[in-house]
Every structure is written in structure tokens, then in C-alpha cells.
C-alpha positions in Angstrom: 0.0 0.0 0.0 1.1 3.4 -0.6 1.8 5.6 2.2 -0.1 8.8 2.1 1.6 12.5 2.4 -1.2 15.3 3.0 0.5 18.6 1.8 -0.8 22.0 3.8 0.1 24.8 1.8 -1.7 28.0 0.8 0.3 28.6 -2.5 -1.5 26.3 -4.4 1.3 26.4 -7.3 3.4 25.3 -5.0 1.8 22.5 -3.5 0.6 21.2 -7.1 4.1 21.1 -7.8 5.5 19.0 -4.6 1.9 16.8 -5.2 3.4 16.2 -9.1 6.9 15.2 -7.8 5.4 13.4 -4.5 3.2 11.0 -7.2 6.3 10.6 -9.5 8.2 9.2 -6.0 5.5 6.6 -5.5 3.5 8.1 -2.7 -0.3 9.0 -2.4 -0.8 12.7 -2.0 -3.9 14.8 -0.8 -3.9 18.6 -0.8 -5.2 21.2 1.8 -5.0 24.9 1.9 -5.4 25.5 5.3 -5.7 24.1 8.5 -9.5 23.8 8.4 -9.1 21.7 5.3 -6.6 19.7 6.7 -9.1 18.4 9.5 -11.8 17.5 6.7 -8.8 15.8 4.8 -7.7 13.5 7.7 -11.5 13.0 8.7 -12.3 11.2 5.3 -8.6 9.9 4.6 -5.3 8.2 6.4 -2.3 9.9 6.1 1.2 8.9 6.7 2.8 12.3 7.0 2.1 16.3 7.1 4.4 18.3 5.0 3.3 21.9 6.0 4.0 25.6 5.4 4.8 27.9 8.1 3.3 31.2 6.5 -0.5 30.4 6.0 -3.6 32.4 6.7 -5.2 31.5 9.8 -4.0 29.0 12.0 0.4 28.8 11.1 1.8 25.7 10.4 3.6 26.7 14.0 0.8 26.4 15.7 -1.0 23.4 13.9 2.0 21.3 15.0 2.1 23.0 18.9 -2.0 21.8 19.0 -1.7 18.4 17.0 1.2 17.3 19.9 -0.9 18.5 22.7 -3.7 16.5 21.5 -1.5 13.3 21.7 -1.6 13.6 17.7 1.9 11.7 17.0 1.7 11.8 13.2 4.9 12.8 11.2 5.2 16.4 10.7 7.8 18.2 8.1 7.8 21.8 8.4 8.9 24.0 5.2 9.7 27.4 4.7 10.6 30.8 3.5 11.7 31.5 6.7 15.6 30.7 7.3 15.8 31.7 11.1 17.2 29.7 13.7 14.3 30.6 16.2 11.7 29.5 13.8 13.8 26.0 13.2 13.9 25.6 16.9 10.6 26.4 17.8 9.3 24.1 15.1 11.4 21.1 16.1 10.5 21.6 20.0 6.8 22.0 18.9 7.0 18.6 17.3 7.6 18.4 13.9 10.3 15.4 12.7 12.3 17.9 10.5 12.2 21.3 9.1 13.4 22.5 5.3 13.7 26.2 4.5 13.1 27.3 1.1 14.3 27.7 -2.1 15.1 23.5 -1.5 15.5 20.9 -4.2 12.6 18.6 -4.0 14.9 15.4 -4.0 15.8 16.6 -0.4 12.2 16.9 0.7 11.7 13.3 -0.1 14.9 12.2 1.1 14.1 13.9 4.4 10.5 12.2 4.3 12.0 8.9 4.1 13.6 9.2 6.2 11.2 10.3 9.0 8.8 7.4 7.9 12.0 5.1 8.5 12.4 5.9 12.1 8.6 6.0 12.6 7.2 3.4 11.3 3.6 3.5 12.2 3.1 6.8 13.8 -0.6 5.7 14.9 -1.0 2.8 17.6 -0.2 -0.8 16.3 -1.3 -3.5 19.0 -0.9 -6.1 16.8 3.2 -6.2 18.3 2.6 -6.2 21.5 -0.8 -7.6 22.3 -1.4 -10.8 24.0 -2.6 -13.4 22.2 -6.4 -13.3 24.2 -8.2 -10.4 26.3 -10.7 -11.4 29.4 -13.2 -9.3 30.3 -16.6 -9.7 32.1 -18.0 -12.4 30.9 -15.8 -11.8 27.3 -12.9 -13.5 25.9 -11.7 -11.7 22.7 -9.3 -14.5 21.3 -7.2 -12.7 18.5 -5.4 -16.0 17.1 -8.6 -17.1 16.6 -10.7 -14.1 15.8 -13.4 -14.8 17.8 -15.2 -13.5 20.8 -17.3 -15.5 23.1 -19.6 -14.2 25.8 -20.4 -17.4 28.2 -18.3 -19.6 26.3 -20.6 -19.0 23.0 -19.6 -17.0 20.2 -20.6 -13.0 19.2 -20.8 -12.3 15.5 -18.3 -9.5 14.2 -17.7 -8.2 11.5 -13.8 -7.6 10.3 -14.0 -4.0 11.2 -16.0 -4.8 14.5 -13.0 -7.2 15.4 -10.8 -5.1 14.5 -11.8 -1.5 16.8 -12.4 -4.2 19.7 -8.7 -5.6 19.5 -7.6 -2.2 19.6 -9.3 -1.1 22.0 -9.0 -4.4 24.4 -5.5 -4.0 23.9 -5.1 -0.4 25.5 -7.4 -0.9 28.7 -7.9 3.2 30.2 -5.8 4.8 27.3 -8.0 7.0 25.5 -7.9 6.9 21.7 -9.1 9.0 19.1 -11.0 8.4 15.9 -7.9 9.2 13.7 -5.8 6.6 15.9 -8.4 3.8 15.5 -9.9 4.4 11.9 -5.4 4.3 11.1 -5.7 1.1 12.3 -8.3 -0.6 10.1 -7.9 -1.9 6.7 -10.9 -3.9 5.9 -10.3 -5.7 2.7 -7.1 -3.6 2.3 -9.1 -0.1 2.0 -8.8 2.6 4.7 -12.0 3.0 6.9 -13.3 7.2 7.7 -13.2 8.3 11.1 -16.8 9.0 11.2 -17.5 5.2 11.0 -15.5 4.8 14.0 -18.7 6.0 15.8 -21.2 3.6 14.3 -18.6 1.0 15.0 -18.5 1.5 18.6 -22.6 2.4 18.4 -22.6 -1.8 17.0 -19.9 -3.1 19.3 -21.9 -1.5 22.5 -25.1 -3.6 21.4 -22.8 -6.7 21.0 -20.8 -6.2 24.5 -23.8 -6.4 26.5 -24.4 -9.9 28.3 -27.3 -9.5 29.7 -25.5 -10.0 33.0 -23.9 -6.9 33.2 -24.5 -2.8 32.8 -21.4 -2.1 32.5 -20.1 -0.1 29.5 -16.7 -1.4 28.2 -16.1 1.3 25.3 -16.9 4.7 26.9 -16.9 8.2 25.2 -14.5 10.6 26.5 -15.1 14.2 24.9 -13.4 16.0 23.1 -10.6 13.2 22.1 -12.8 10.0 21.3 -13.0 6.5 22.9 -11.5 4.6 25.8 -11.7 0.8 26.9 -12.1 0.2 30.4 -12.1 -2.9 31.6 -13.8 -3.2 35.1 -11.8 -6.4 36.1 -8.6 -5.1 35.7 -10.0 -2.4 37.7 -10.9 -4.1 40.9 -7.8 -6.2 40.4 -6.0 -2.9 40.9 -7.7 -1.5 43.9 
């Protein structure tokens, strides 16, 4: 699969030409002008990395980065320029962006650089799938992943691929709250990237299908403003 670079520029000569040399390198590219339509982009689509201008109307790329970080957002950032000063290098780099180009630049050293930064992060987004144990208990729930299969009392729960999927993810992070970008990264039914906003009629399916009859509890709850957290009410009580 391709990995996906979502340019942020307000020039838009000059992000037409980084999306024409991007393309010609072998990666996807999607286009935004601002930072407003960079939400709408990365609400419909998965992307890999943000290249980004600093100058733009509105919200700067600056400040974009500073907001993404303090929302947990870890996705690669590469900051370009106009701007050759020292203080707007540093404050990009402590803000959170994995490197910073000033311009005039040749565009082989843009993608060199974005290479790069994909190389050491890998999958920016969470990936249980390393670390996860091989089944999750909770309730009266056991989420087998070798298997793919959840059973309430011993007896299994439908689910679809994308069902299984946002429950493994979830199961696998018990209290960490995710949000919809992190989980719809995640899942790749049939090889096709899913859009956030089906995140919430997942979890809306996967509430009806967690309940045992037995139990009110709510597994997957809402947590505003960021998206959706696990909590599993055993490991809970095993804790106090």
C-alpha cells in the first residue's frame, strides 16, 4: 500500500508542484490549503505524514504542529519554509515536527528527508498487533485474537472484520483513550482505509454486541473532546 503524504500549503502552485513530484516518487498525495481543510482531509482519509508551510492564513503551520502534539496527535510532521531563522527552526522542532526545510530547497531533499522520518517512525498511529497478548478477558468476554473470535459465556458474538478489529484495539489499550484518527489508522478492511466517522457507528454496533445480559457495564466509553476509551472493570478491581 502506498503511504499517504497530505500537503498543507496556501500557495496552491506550489503545492501542485511537490503533489506532481510526490506522485512521480510513488506516494499517495492529498492537498489542503489551510488548516481547516486539513481536519476535513484526515477525517475522510489516512495519512502517513504532514508536510506543511509555516506562512498560511489562519492558523500557522507553527501552531497546527504545537495543538496536533498537545492532543496526543503523533503523526509525522515536516515543516517547510521561507523562513531561514534559527528561532523558527527551533521552535518548530520543539513544537513537534520530525524535521524542518527552509526554502528555495530541491525537492529530491524533501523526499529524502520524508523517508527518512517514515524510516524511524514506522507507524506513527497505535499498532497492537506487536505487542498484544494473544487473548483479552473481560466480564463475561474473551476476545481470542489467534482465533478471531469473541465469546460471551463460552458461546460466540458475531463481528464483522471492522468490528474485530476496533475491539482488538481497544482491548489491547485498557484506560488509554484513543481518538477516531488513531483507531480508523488502524483498520484496513479488505485492504481499504475506513473514515473516522464510521468509527462511531462501530463502537454504536460493538456497544449492542458487548452487552451480556448480566452486566450494565459499558466497556467502550466516550471521552469528549478526544474519542474512545476501553475500560475494563476487572482489571480495575484487580488494581484497587
Amino acid at each position: 500500500m502506498k503511504q499517504r503524504i497530505l500537503i498543507i500549503d496556501d500557495d496552491h502552485r506550489h503545492r501542485n508542484l511537490l503533489a506532481n513530484y510526490f506522485e512521480m516518487q510513488g506516494f499517495d498525495v492529498l492537498l489542503a490549503a489551510d488548516a481547516i481543510e486539513m481536519k476535513k482531509q484526515r477525517e475522510r482519509f489516512h495519512c502517513d505524514l504532514l508536510v506543511r508551510d509555516v506562512n498560511m492564513p489562519g492558523e500557522d503551520g507553527i501552531s497546527i504542529c504545537r495543538r496536533l502534539r498537545a492532543e496526543g496527535d503523533k503523526i509525522p510532521i515536516v515543516i517547510v519554509t521561507a523562513r531561514n531563522e534559527v528561532v523558527d527552526r527551533i521552535l518548530g522542532l520543539e513544537y513537534g515536527s520530525d524535521d524542518y526545510l527552509a526554502k528555495p530547497f530541491d525537492p529530491r531533499e524533501l523526499v529524502a528527508r520524508i523517508r527518512a522520518v517514515l524510516r524511524r517512525i514506522p507507524d506513527n498511529s497505535l499498532n497492537t498487533s506487536e505487542v498484544a497478548p494473544v487473548t483479552f478477558q473481560f466480564g463475561a468476554f474473551v476476545l481470542d485474537i489467534s482465533s478471531r473470535v469473541l465469546l460471551c459465556n463460552g458461546q460466540a458474538v458475531a463481528l464483522s472484520f471492522d468490528e474485530f478489529e476496533l475491539l482488538k484495539i481497544l482491548a489491547g489499550t485498557p484506560g488509554q483513550p484513543l481518538s477516531r484518527h488513531q483507531l480508523a489508522s488502524q483498520i484496513r478492511g479488505g485492504g481499504q482505509q475506513i473514515e473516522q466517522r464510521n468509527i462511531d457507528m462501530l463502537v454504536s454496533r460493538l456497544r449492542k454486541r458487548l452487552m451480556d445480559g448480566l452486566s450494565s457495564h459499558q466497556y467502550i466509553q466516550s471521552v469528549r473532546g478526544i474519542g474512545y476509551v476501553f475500560i475494563n472493570a476487572d482489571l480495575d478491581q484487580a488494581r484497587s
